[in-house]
C-alpha positions in Angstrom: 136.5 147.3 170.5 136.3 151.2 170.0 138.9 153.3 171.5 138.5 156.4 173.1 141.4 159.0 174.0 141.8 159.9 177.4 140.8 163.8 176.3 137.4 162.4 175.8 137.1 159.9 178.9 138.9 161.5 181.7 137.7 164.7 183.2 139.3 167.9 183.8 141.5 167.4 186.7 142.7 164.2 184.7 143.3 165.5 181.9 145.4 169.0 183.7 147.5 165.7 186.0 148.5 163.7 182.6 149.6 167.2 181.2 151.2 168.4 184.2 153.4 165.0 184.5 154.6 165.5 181.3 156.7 168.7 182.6 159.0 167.1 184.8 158.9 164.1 182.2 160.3 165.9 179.3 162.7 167.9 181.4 164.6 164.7 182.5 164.7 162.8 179.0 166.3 166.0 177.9 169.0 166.0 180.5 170.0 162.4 180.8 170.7 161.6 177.5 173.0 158.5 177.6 172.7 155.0 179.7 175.1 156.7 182.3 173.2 159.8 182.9 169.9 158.5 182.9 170.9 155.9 185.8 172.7 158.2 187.6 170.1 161.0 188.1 167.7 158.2 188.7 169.8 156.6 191.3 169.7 160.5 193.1 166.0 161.2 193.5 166.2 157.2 194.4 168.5 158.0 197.6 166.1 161.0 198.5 163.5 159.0 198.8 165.3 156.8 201.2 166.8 154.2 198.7 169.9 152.7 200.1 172.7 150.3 199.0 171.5 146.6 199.0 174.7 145.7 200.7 174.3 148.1 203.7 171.4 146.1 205.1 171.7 143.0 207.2 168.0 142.3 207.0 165.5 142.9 205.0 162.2 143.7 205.8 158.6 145.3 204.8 158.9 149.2 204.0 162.5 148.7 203.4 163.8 150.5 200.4 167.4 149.4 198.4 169.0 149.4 195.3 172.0 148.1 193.0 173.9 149.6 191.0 175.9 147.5 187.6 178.7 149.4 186.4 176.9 152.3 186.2 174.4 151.8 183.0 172.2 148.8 185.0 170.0 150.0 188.1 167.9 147.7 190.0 165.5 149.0 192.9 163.3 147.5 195.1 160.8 147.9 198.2 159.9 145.2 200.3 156.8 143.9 200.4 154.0 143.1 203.4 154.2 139.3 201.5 156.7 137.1 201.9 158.9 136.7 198.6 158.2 133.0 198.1 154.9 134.0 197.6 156.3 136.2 194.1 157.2 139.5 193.6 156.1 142.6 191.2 158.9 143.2 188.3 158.8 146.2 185.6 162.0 145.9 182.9 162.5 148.7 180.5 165.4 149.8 178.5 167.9 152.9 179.0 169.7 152.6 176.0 168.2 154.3 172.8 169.6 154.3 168.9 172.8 157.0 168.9 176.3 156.9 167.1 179.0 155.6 168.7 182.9 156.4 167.6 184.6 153.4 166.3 187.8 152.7 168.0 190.1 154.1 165.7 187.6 157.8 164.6 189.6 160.4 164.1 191.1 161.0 160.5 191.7 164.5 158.1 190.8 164.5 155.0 190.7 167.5 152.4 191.9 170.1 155.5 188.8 168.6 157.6 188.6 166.5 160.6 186.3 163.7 160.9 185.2 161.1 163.6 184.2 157.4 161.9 181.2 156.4 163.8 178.9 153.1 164.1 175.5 153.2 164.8 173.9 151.6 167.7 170.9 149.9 167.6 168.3 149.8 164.2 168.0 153.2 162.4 167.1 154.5 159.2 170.6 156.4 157.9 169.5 159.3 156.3 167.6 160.1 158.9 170.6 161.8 160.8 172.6 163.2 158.3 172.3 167.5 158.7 170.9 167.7 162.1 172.9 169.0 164.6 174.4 166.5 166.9 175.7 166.8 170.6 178.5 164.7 171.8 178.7 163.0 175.5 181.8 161.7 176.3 183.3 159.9 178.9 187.1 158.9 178.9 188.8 157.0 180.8 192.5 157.1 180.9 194.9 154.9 180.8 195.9 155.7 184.2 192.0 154.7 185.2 191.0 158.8 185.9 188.0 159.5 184.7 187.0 162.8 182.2 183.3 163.5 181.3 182.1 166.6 179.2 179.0 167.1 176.7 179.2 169.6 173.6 176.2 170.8 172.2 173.3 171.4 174.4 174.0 174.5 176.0 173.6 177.9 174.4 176.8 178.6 172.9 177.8 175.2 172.3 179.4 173.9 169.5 176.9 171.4 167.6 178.4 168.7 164.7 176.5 167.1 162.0 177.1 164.6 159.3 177.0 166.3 155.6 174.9 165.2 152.7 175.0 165.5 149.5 172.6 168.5 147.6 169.6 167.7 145.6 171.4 169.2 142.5 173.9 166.6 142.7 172.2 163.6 143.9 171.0 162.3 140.7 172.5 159.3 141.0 171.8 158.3 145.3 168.7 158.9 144.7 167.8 156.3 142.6 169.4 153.8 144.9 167.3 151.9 147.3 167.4 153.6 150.6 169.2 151.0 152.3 172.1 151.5 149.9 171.9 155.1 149.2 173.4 156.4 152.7 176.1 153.6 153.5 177.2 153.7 156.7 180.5 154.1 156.3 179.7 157.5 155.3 178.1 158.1 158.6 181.1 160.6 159.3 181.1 163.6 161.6 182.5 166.8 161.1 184.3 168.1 163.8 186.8 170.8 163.0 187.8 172.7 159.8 190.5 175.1 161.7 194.6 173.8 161.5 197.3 173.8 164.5 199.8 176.5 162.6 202.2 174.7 165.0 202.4 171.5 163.6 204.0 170.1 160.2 201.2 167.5 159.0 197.6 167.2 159.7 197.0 170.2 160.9 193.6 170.3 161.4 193.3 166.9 163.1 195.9 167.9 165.6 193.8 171.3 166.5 190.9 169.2 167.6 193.2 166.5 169.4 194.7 169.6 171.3 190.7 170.6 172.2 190.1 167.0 173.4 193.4 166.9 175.3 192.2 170.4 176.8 188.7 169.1 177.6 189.8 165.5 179.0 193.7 165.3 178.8 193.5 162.4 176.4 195.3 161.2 174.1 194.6 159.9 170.4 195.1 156.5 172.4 192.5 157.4 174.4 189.8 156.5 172.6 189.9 152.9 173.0 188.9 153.5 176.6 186.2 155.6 175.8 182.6 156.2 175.0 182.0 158.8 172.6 177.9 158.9 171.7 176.4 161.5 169.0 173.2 162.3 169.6 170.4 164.9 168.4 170.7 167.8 169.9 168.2 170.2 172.0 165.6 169.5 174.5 162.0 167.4 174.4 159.2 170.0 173.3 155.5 170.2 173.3 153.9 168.6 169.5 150.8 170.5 168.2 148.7 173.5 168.8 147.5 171.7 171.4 150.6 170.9 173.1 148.9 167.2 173.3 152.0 165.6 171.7 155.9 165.5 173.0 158.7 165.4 170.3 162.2 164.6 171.0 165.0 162.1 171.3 165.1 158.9 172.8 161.5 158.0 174.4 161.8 154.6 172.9 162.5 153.0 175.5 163.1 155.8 178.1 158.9 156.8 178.4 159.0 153.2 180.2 161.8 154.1 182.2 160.9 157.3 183.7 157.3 155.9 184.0 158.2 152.6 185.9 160.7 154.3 188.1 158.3 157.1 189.2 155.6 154.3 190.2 158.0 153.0 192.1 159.0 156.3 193.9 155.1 156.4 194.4 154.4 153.3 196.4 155.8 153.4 199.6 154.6 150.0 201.3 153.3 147.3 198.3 151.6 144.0 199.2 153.8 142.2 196.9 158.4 143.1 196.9 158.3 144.9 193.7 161.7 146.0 191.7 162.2 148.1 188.7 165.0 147.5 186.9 166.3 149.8 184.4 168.5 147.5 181.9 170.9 148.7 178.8 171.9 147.2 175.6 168.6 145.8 174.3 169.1 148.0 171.1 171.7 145.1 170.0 170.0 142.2 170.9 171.0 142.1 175.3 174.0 140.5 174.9 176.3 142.6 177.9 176.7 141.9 181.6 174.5 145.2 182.0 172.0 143.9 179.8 168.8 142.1 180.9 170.0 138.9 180.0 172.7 139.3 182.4 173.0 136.8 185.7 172.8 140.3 188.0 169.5 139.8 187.9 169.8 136.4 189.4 172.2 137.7 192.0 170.1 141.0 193.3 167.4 138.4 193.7 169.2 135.8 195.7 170.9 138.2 197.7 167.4 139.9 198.3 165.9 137.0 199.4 168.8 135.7 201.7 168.7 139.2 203.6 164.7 138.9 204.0 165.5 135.4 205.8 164.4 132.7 202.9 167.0 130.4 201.8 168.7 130.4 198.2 166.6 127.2 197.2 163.5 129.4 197.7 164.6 131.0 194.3 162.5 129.0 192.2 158.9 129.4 194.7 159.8 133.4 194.1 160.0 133.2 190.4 157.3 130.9 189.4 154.9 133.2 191.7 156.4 136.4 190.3 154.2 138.4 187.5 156.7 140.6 185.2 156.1 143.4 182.5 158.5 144.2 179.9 158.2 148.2 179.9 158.9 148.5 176.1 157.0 150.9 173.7 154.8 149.9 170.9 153.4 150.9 167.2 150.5 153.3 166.9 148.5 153.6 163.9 150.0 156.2 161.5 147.6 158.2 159.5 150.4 158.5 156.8 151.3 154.9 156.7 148.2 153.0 157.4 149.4 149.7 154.9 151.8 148.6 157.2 148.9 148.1 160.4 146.0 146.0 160.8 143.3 148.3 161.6 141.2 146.6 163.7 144.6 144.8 165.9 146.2 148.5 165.7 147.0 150.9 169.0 145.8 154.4 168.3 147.2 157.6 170.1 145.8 159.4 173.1 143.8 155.7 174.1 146.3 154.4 176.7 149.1 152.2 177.8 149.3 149.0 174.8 148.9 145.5 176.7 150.2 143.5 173.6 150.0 139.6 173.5 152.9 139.3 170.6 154.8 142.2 169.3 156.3 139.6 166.7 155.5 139.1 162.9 153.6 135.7 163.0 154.1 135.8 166.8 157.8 135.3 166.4 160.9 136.5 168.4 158.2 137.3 171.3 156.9 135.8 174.2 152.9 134.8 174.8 151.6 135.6 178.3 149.0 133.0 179.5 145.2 134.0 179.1 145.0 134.1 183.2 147.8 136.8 182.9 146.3 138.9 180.6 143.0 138.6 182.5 144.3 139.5 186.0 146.2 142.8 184.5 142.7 143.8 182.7 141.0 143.5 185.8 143.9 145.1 188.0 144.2 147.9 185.0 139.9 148.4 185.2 140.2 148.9 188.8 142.4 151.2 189.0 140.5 153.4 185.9 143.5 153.0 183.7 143.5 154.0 180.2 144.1 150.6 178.3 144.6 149.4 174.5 145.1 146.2 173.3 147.4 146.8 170.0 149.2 144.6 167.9 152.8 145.6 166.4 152.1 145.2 162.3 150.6 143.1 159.8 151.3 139.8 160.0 154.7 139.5 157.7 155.3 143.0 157.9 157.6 143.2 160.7 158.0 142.9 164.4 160.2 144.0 167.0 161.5 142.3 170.5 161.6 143.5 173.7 163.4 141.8 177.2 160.5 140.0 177.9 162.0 136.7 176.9 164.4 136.9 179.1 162.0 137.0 181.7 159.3 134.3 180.6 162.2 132.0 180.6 162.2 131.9 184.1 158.7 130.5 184.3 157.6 134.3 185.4 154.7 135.4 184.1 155.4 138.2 181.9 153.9 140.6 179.1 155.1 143.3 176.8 152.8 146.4 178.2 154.4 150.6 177.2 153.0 153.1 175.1 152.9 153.9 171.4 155.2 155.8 169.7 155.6 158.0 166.3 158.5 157.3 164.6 160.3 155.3 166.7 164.3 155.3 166.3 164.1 158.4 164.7 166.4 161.0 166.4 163.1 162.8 167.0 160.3 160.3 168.2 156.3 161.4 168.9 154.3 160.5 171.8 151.0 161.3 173.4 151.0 162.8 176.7 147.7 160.7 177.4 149.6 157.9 176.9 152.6 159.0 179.1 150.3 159.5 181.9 148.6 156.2 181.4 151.7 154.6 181.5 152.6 155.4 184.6 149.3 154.7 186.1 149.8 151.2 185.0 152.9 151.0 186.6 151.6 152.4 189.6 149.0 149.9 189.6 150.9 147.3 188.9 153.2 147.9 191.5 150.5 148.6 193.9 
């Protein structure tokens, strides 16, 4: 099938509306930057637009807005349909949680009269690829006491910024004729924090200057840190890509493109035939494994408690599921003009042509899930309707690679369900690349869907 970008098929105002959504877009990916943030600010334009606590109604019913909150990095929302729930509901699932470092629990060491935090990284990346770029910090501590400290270094003008060192091309003889995988060990993934000593104290010196900074910032202790999350990740804002300004570059839009996108289709449909939820999930970096991960039985729960409060019984779980159509908001591969061996041309997603609707996003169709040839049909149709820019795209070659998404977790419950998000440049870089054509589409899809 031939693809078209939407700068060819849409018309003007089209094209000035996907362009225009991209504003607001890249303004909140660059100020919520962790799991927290992101649900938090969400969870605010939410309660403006007359979201409320699940728990503060005693029945449910159509028009009625609510949402629930899981220890502050899961957020599930939902509006009440026209349609009873045993006759299914509308889910979107996408990601918060994007590749960062994280501080091991013990970080903090000196070594030749510098101070250093040991980090591990979260989620797949390439290593080298975040050594010498300069690195904000978001913290939040929580003391032993159980008070609660939050600060972030690095993005505002006259911030501080830290980076991991590497080694200069006039010395690097040897690591560069190691594999890649071997030549930036991760143990080496070690951030510079302070170079200046406390003249006040007798040993370390320049470890105890930067504990005295964190004890000024947060009044914590080295001890501290085992209650707290410390994540590095690339400074600065989202910017426009290209002459054209047709491209957005920045951090994190893998997977939080689909988050933004789903949650502002939601915001955008006040009274859908169908209850619909978005729910924004973390962890599926490492696999989903937490209780604010989407494999987690809150998911269960909100839906059961949902139900009982719109007057069905718990037993009608199983006639809500098995009607229920899911996507799994999760990005995709685009075909890269510099790295063309690794795609199947003719199965490949290009940029500018659309939201992907992917049937596997597995090598060999493994570690995915395979929607139903009805399911596929119905969202073509629904996505046609509503003049939606569409792709089919596959993720690689086969035997090349893969990826997963949540959508497992989903399928599993007899839902119908589909991997369906945008393409991205360079995903789990610090700095990923994404169409604003496909930004917009996105969330027309999701609108749709919802709708």
């Amino acid at each position: 099938m031939k693809k078209e970008t939407g700068w060819v098929k849409w018309n003007e105002k089209t094209r000035k509306d996907a362009i225009g959504f991209c504003e607001p877009y890249k303004k909140f990916l660059s100020e919520n930057k962790t799991e927290r943030l992101f649900a938090e600010s969400c969870l605010r334009i939410a309660e403006k637009k007359g979201f409320k606590p699940l728990e503060s109604f005693r029945k449910l019913s159509s028009g009625d807005k609510f949402y629930k909150m899981n220890k502050g990095k899961l957020l599930m929302m939902g509006t009440m349909g026209k349609s009873s729930m045993k006759n299914g509901c509308r889910f979107i699932i996408a990601h918060i949680d994007s590749p960062r470092l994280d501080l091991k629990t013990i970080p903090v060491y000196q070594d030749e009269e510098l101070c250093l935090f040991k980090t591990h990284y979260y989620g797949g990346i390439k290593k080298y690829q975040w050594l010498t770029i300069p690195l904000a910090m978001y913290a939040t501590v929580i003391l032993k006491n159980g008070e609660r400290k939050e600060f972030i270094l690095g993005e505002k003008e006259g911030d501080p910024v830290f980076c991991i060192t590497d080694l200069l091309p006039h010395l690097g003889k040897d690591q560069m004729k190691k594999p890649l995988s071997e030549a930036f060990p991760g143990e080496n993934l070690n951030v510079l924090v302070g170079s200046i000593p406390d003249l006040k104290s007798k040993d370390e010196k320049v470890k105890n200057n930067v504990l005295g900074i964190l004890k000024s910032l947060a009044g914590m202790e080295e001890d501290d840190f085992l209650s707290s999350e410390f994540q590095m990740v690339p400074a600065g804002k989202l910017r426009d890509s290209g002459f054209d300004r047709g491209m957005v570059l920045g951090y994190a839009q893998d997977d939080r493109i689909c988050s933004y996108t789903s949650f502002m289709a939601m915001m955008d449909v006040p009274a859908p035939e169908k209850t619909s939820f978005c729910m924004l999930v973390d962890q599926e970096e490492i696999g989903s494994p937490g209780a604010t991960s989407a494999q987690s039985e809150f998911f269960r729960f909100v839906i059961e408690e949902t139900s009982e409060k719109a007057g069905l019984a718990t037993s009608h779980f199983r006639d809500i599921i098995q009607n229920s159509k899911a996507i799994s908001a999760d990005v995709n591969v685009m075909l890269d003009p510099n790295f063309k061996e690794v795609s199947d041309s003719r199965n490949a997603a290009r940029a500018g042509c659309g939201v992907i609707l992917s049937k596997s996003t597995g090598a060999a169709k493994g570690g995915s899930v395979e929607p139903t040839a009805e399911y596929l049909a119905f969202l073509r149709d629904l996505f046609d309707r509503n003049e939606v820019l569409w792709q089919a795209g596959e993720m690689c070659k086969l035997e090349q690679g893969g990826g997963g998404t949540v959508a497992t977790f989903f399928a599993r419950y007899n839902i119908d369900t589909v991997n369906c998000g945008p393409g991205v440049f360079s995903m789990h870089a610090p700095f990923e690349l994404t169409s604003k054509a496909d930004i917009y589409s996105t969330y027309q899809a999701y609108r749709a869907f919802y709708r």
